[in-house]
Structure formats: C-alpha cells, structure tokens
TIDOFI-430605 format. One line per 5 residues: their letters; for each residue x, y, z of C-alpha. Coordinates in steps of 0.2 Angstrom, whole numbers. Each point is the difference from the previous one (the first is absolute). Layout:
<rs>
A	X,Y,Z; ...
</rs>
This chain:
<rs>
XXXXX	0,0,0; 5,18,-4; -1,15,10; -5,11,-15; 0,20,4
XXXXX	-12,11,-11; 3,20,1; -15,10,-4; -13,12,5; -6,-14,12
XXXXX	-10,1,18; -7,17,-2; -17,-9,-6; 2,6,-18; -12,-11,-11
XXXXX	12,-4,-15; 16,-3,11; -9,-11,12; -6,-9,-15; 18,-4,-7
XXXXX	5,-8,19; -13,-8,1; 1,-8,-20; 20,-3,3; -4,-12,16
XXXXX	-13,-8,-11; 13,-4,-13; 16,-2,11; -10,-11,13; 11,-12,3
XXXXX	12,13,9; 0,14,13; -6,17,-11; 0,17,10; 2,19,-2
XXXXX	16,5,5; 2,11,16; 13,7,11; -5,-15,13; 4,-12,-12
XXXXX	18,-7,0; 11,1,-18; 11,-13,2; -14,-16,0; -7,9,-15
XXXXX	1,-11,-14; -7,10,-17; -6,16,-1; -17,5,-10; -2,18,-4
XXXXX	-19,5,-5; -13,0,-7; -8,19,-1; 9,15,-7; 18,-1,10
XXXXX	9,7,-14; -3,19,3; 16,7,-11; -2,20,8; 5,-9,16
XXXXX	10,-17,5; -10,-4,15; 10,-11,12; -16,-7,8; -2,-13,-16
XXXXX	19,-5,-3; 6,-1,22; 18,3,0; 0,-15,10; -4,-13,-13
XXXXX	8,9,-15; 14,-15,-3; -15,-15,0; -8,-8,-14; -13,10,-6
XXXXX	-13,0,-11; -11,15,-5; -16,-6,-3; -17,10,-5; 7,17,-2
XXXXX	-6,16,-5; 8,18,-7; -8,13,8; -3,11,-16; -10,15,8
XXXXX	16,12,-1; 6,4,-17; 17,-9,-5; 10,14,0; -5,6,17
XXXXX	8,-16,8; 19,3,7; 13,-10,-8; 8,-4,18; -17,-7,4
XXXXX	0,-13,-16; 17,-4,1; -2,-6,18; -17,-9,-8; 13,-7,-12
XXXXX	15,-6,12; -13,-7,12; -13,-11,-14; 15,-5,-10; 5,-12,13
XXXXX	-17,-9,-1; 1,-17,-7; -16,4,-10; -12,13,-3; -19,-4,-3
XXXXX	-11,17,-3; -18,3,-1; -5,10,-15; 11,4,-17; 3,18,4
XXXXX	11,-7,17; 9,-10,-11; 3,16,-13; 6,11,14; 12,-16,6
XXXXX	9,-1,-19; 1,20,-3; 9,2,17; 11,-19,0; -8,-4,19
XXXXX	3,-19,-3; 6,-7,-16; -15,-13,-3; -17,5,6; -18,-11,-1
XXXXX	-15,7,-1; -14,-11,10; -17,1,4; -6,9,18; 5,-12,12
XXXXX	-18,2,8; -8,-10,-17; 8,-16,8; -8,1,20; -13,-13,4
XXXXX	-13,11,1; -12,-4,15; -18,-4,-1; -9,8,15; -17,1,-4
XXXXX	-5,18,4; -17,5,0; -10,10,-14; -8,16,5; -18,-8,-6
XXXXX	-7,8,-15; 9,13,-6; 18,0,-9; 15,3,8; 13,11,-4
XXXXX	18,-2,10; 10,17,2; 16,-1,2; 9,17,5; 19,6,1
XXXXX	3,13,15; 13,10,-9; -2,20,0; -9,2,-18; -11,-13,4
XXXXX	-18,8,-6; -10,-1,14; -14,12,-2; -2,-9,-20; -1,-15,7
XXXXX	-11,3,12; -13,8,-12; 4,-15,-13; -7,-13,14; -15,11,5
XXXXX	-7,-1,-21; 6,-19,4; -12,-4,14; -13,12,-5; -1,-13,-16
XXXXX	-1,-13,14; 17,-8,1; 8,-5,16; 18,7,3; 11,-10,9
XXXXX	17,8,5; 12,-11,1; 16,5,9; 15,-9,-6; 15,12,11
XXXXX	-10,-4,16; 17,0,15; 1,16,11; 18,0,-3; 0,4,-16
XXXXX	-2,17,-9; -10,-3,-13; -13,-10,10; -15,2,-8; -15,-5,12
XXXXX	1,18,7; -5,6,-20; -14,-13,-2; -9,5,15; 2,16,-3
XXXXX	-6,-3,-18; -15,-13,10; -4,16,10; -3,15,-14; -8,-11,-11
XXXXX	-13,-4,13; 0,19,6; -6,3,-22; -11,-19,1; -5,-6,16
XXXXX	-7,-14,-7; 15,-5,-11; 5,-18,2; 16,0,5; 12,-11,8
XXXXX	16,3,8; 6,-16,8; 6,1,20; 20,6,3; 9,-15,-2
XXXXX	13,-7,-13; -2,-17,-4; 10,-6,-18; -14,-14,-6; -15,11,6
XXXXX	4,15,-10; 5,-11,-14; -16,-8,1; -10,16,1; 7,4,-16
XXXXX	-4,-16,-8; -20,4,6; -3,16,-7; -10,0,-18; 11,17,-5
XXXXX	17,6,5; 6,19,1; 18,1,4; 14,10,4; 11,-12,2
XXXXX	9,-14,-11; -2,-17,13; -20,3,2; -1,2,-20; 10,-14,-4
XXXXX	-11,-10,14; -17,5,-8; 7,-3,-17; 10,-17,4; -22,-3,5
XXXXX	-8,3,-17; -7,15,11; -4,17,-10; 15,13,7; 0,17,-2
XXXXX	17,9,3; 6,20,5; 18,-2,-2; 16,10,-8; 11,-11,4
XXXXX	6,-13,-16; -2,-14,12; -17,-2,-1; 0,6,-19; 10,-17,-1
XXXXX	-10,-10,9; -18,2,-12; 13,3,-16; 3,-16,3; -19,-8,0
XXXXX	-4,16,-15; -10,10,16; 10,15,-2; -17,9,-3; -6,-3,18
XXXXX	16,10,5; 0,20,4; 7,15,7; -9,4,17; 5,19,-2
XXXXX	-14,-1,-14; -15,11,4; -11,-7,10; -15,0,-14; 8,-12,-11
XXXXX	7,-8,14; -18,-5,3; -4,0,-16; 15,-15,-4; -5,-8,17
XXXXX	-18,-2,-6; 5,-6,-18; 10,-14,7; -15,-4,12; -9,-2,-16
XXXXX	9,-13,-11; -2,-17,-2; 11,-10,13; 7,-14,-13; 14,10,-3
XXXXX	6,-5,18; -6,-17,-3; 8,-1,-15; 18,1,4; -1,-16,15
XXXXX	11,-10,-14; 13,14,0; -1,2,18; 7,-18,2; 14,2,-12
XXXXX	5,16,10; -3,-10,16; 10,-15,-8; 14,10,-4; 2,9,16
XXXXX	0,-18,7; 13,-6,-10; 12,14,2; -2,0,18; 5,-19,0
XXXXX	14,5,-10; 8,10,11; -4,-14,14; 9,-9,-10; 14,10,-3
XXXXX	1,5,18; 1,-18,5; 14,-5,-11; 9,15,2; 2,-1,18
XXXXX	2,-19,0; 14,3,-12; 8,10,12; 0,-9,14; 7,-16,-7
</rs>
C-alpha cells in the first residue's frame, strides 16, 4: 500500500475540489489517499498528486499547491487547470518561470481542457502534456433518493459568492420563475464557515428577498450543513439547473438534466463545447431583461437535447476512467521501480 499525498484546494468544503479527493480514493483504493498538510510527515510520503482544479495560476506561483516539502517526490500533475482570467501579457515572467522550474520535474502532466494544454506548450511548463477529461466524469455518483417538491418543476440554483455576483438580477429572475410556478431550490455547494467564498450566507439571503417580492414563492434552501453525496444528489434531483459554477454543471449535465449556465470563465465554455451546449452558456453581466428573457427560452425547449447526449456522456465518463487508471498505473510501477 502507498501513502499517496494530493496538494490542492482541499478541506475548505469547496464542491469541485472535494470531488477530485474523493474520486482519487475511489480509483487509488487499494492505498492510503489524503490532502497533504503541515501535520502530515514527508518522509513516509510515497507519490505526490498535484490537482485537479485550476492550480496553475501563471500571475502568481502559489506555494500552497507545490509544498516546498515534497518538491524532490514523484509527482504527477493530474486534472489541471490555467487560470486564464488575466490577460497573457499581464502575468510576470518570474511567476512562469517558477511555474516552469517547479512542473518540469513532474513525471507527467494530465490537464483538463485544450486551452491548459496551449498555455503549457507556448510557455515549455513540461515537455509532454495530456489533456484528460474532468476528473469528476469518473466518481461513482451516489443514488440517494431525494424527494420531489410534488407538482411543480424544480429548478436548482447554484450561486458563486464572488464580488460581481448579480444579486439584485438574480433575485428578480427567480421572482418571474415562481410567479410562473416553479420551485427554486438553492443549492449551496461552498457550504464550510471557514472558507471565504461560502455561499449559504448568499442563498439565504437570495431565499430572503425573494420571499420579501413573493411570499408565496416555493423556495427551498436546504439546512447549513455540507455533506459531499447529499449536495451531489440534490443536484441529480432538480428538473433544471442554473449555475455559476463548473462541478454543479457538469453534475446536471453528466444527468441528462437541462443546465443553464452564467459564466466567463472558458472552463465551463469547455465543458458544454464539448456536448455542442455552448448556447446554454452566457455572460451574467447581461442586462437583466434578456437575462430573463434567455432563462425563459431555455425553460421552454424540448429536454431531448440533454437526453440525447447519455452516449457521449459515457465515452467522456469512459475516458476520464481510463486516464485515471493510467496514472494508477503509472504511479504503481514507477514507485515499485524505485524501490527495488
């Protein structure tokens, strides 16, 4: 058995990141997978995983994801991302070159989405990259069955509690949606009080004005507390998704459910490029009239064409499981090999 470190964004409750620990102790679970941490000793670290998420931010070199500690043990990066939000020639070339020192040592490099991988080659960060599917595409989704909200549709909202988030739009988008007699459910997916962008504060705030404009909205908001499998499963039960966020997206689609996405960030553009959903994708600093306006013409489509793309949801989901037992693989012999 090997003691296997991973060194990400983990522990702060963060729906995405929480789902890469838990989908690398389903793959590696015939040895000992944790996040690294301070209290954990070095030396009886075997292998090294760094990701998934975006852990490659080029503007700054970010010590958290590559500990000084485990620089000089086999590592694999695994399910990376480039942040992009900051134009190229705004990132310092200090910054990339300690990106560059740091990544070149990996034994591979598996990304998540095409543009990583360019960004990788224009700046020689490693001299063989991958590119693999989201690492989430290969977790054994749970199966909790999770009761309807009887006779109406349900829509899931899932919200990002970042400064620019629209909160007054949002709130009047989800007053025209249960005025038409659909049940909101917020669904909180950053739910642990010591993280920053928690965003249960956000969604009963959002609970809270909405019923001050409808009081006889149907809204849910589920009770403070962060499960993994309950929040995935709430996902999995909703008829509609709105998201902020990639991880609750890629949930909803991965479920033939219709999803609905205010994003800038070319993650999530990735994500429904990939199953030809780019239309269901939008700027949320659009005004708030054809913010409603592309809300309700989504609502109005026929659902097939999230039903319609089950068979290339497997071949994603088959691939993300192949390259994740690759690197098992690879992990296993590499180490083996070095120890005989």
């Amino acid at each position: 058995m090997l003691n296997i470190g991973v060194c990400g964004y983990y522990g702060m409750g963060n729906f995405g990141d929480e789902l890469f620990l838990k989908t690398f102790k389903q793959i590696f679970h015939n040895h000992n997978v944790f996040p690294w941490s301070a209290f954990v000793d070095p030396n009886k670290i075997d292998a090294v995983i760094i990701g998934g998420g975006d852990l490659i931010t080029p503007y700054y070199y970010n010590q958290y994801y590559f500990p000084p500690l485990l620089e000089n043990h086999p590592t694999w990066i695994y399910g990376v991302g480039v942040v992009d939000h900051y134009n190229e020639d705004t990132w310092p070339a200090e910054q990339i070159d300690r990106h560059r020192q740091r990544l070149s040592k990996a034994k591979k490099v598996y990304l998540r989405d095409d543009n990583s991988a360019r960004i990788f080659k224009k700046y020689n960060l490693h001299k063989e990259v991958k590119v693999a599917p989201d690492v989430v595409f290969a977790y054994e989704q749970p199966e909790y069955p999770i009761r309807k909200y009887a006779g109406v549709e349900t829509i899931g909202i899932c919200v990002s509690s970042y400064d620019d988030f629209p909160f007054q739009k949002i709130v009047n988008l989800l007053v025209k949606l249960t005025q038409k007699g659909y049940h909101v459910f917020l669904i909180p997916v950053v739910n642990q009080s010591n993280n920053k962008y928690s965003d249960y504060t956000l969604c009963k705030n959002i609970r809270n004005t909405l019923l001050e404009s409808n009081p006889k909205a149907a809204v849910t908001l589920p009770y403070n507390e962060y499960d993994l499998e309950m929040t995935y499963s709430y996902i999995q039960s909703v008829d509609y998704l709105i998201s902020f966020k990639l991880h609750p997206a890629l949930v909803a689609v991965r479920n033939g459910i219709p999803t609905f996405c205010f994003s800038k960030m070319s993650k999530v553009k990735s994500l429904l490029k990939m199953f030809q959903l780019e239309e269901f994708l939008t700027d949320f600093e659009i005004p708030e009239q054809d913010m409603i306006e592309r809300v309700f013409r989504f609502l109005s489509l026929e659902k097939d064409k999230f039903y319609n793309i089950k068979s290339q949801v497997e071949v994603v989901e088959s691939n993300s499981m192949r390259n994740l037992l690759e690197l098992k693989e690879d992990i296993e012999k590499t180490i083996k090999k070095g120890s005989s």
